[in-house]
LOVEXTOR-560430 format. One record per residue (C-alpha): residue in three letters; y, x, z; residue number from 1; chain. Coordinates in steps of 0.2 Angstrom, whole numbers. Layout:
BEGIN
rest, y, x, z, nr, kette
ALA, Y, X, Z, NUM, A $
...
REM end
This chain:
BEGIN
rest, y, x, z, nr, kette
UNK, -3, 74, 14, 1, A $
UNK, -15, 59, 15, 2, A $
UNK, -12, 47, 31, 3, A $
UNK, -24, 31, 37, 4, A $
UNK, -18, 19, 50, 5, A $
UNK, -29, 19, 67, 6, A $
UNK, -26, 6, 77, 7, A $
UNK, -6, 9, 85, 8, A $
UNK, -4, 26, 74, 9, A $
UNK, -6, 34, 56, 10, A $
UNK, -15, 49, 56, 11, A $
UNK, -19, 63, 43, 12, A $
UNK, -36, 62, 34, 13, A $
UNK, -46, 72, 21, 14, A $
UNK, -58, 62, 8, 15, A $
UNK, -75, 58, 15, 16, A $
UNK, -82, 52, -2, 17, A $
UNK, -101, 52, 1, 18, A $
UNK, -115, 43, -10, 19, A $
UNK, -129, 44, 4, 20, A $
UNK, -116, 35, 16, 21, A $
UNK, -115, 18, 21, 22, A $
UNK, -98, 15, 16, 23, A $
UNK, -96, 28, 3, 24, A $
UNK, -77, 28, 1, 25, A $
UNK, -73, 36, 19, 26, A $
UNK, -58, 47, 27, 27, A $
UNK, -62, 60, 42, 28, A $
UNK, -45, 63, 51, 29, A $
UNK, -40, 80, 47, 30, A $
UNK, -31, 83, 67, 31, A $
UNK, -15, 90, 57, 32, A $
UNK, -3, 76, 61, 33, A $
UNK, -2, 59, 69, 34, A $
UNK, 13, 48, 67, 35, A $
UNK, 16, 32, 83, 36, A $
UNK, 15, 17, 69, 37, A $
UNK, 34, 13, 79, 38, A $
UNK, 41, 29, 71, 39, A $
UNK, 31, 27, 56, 40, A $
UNK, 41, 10, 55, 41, A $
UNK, 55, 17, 56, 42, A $
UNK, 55, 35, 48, 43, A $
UNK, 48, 31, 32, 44, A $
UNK, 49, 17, 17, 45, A $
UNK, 36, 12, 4, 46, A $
UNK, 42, 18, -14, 47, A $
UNK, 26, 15, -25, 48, A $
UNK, 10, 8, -22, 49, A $
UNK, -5, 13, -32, 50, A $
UNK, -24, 4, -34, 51, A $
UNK, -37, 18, -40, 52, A $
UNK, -53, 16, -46, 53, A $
UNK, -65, 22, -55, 54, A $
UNK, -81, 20, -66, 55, A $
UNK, -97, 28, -69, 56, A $
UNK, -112, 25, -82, 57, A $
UNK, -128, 34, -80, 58, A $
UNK, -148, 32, -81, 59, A $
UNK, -150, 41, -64, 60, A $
UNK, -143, 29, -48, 61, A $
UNK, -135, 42, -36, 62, A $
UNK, -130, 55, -49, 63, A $
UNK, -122, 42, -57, 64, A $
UNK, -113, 35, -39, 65, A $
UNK, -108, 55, -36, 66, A $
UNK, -100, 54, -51, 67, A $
UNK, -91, 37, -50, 68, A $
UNK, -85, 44, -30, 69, A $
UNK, -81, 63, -39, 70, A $
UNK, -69, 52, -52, 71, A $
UNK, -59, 43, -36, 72, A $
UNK, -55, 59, -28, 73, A $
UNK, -51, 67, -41, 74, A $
UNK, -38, 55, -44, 75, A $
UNK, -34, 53, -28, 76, A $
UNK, -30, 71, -26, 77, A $
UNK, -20, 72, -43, 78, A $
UNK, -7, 58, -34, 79, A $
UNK, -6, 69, -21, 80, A $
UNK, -2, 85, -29, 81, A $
UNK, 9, 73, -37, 82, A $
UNK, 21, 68, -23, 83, A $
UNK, 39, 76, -19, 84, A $
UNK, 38, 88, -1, 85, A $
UNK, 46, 73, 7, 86, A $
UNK, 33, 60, 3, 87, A $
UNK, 16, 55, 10, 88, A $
UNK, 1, 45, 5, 89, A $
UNK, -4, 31, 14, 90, A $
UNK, -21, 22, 12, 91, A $
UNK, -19, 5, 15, 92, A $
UNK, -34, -5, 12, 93, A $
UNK, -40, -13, 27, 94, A $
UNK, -57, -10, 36, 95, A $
UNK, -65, -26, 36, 96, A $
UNK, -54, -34, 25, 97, A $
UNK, -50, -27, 6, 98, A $
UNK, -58, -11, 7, 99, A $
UNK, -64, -3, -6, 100, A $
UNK, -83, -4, -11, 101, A $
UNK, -96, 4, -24, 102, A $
UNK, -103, -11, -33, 103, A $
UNK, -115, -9, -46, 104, A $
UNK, -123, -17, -60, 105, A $
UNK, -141, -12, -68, 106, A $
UNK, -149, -17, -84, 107, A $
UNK, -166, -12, -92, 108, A $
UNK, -163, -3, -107, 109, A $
UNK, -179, 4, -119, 110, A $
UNK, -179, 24, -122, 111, A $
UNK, -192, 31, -134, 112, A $
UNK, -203, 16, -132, 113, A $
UNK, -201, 15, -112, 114, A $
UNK, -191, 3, -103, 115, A $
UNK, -177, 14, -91, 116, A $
UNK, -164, 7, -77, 117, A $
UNK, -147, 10, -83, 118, A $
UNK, -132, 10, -71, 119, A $
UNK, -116, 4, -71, 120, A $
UNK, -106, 7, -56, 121, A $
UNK, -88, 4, -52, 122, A $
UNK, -74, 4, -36, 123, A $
UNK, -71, -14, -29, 124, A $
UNK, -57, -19, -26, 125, A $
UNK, -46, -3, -30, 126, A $
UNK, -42, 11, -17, 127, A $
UNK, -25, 4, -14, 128, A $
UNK, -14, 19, -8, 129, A $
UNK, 6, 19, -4, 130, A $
UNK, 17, 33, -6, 131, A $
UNK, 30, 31, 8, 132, A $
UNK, 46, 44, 9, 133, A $
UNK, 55, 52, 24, 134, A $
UNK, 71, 43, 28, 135, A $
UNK, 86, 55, 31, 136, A $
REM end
């Protein structure tokens, strides 16, 4: 299960990874399961940290920023299918502060005698995401 920190609490979310979004690297809270940010404290400890990203080549701009937001989940959900029953992942990139951005770089290339945009788009800085275990 995925978690995000709203203000005093942690609450479960599902991926929200949209191109046609202003912030395309996005989490909509699921309503599962929230968590008081004192227990939280208290009832679980950090045992990895992980910083995802992801990159995308491509001559068309938002097939190539679908693909680039397709690759972070995709790896985003592999760690959690990856994670023991008693283990959670955290996001812990701060809104505001370190969270993590599409950022892209284009360049003119020439294709059959035409000059094309070509994009290059990568996640900056990484989704940085903890995996936290239940205390006994």
């Amino acid at each position: 299960m995925i978690f995000k920190r709203y203000g005093a609490s942690f609450e479960s979310v599902d991926p929200n990874f949209q191109s046609t979004a202003l912030t395309e690297i996005g989490f909509r809270k699921d309503g599962e399961q929230k968590i008081s940010a004192v227990d939280f404290d208290v009832e679980y400890e950090r045992v990895a940290t992980h910083e995802l990203d992801a990159e995308a080549d491509g001559p068309v701009q938002d097939h190539t920023e679908r693909l680039l937001l397709a690759r972070l989940e995709e790896r985003l959900l592999v760690l959690e299918s990856n994670i023991d029953a008693d283990e959670i992942l955290v996001i812990e990139n701060e809104q505001g502060r370190d969270y993590p951005k599409t950022r892209q770089r284009t360049k003119n290339v020439v294709v059959q005698g035409e000059n094309k945009l070509h994009f290059h788009l990568h996640v900056a800085p990484p989704l940085r995401v903890g995996v936290y275990r239940r205390l006994d």
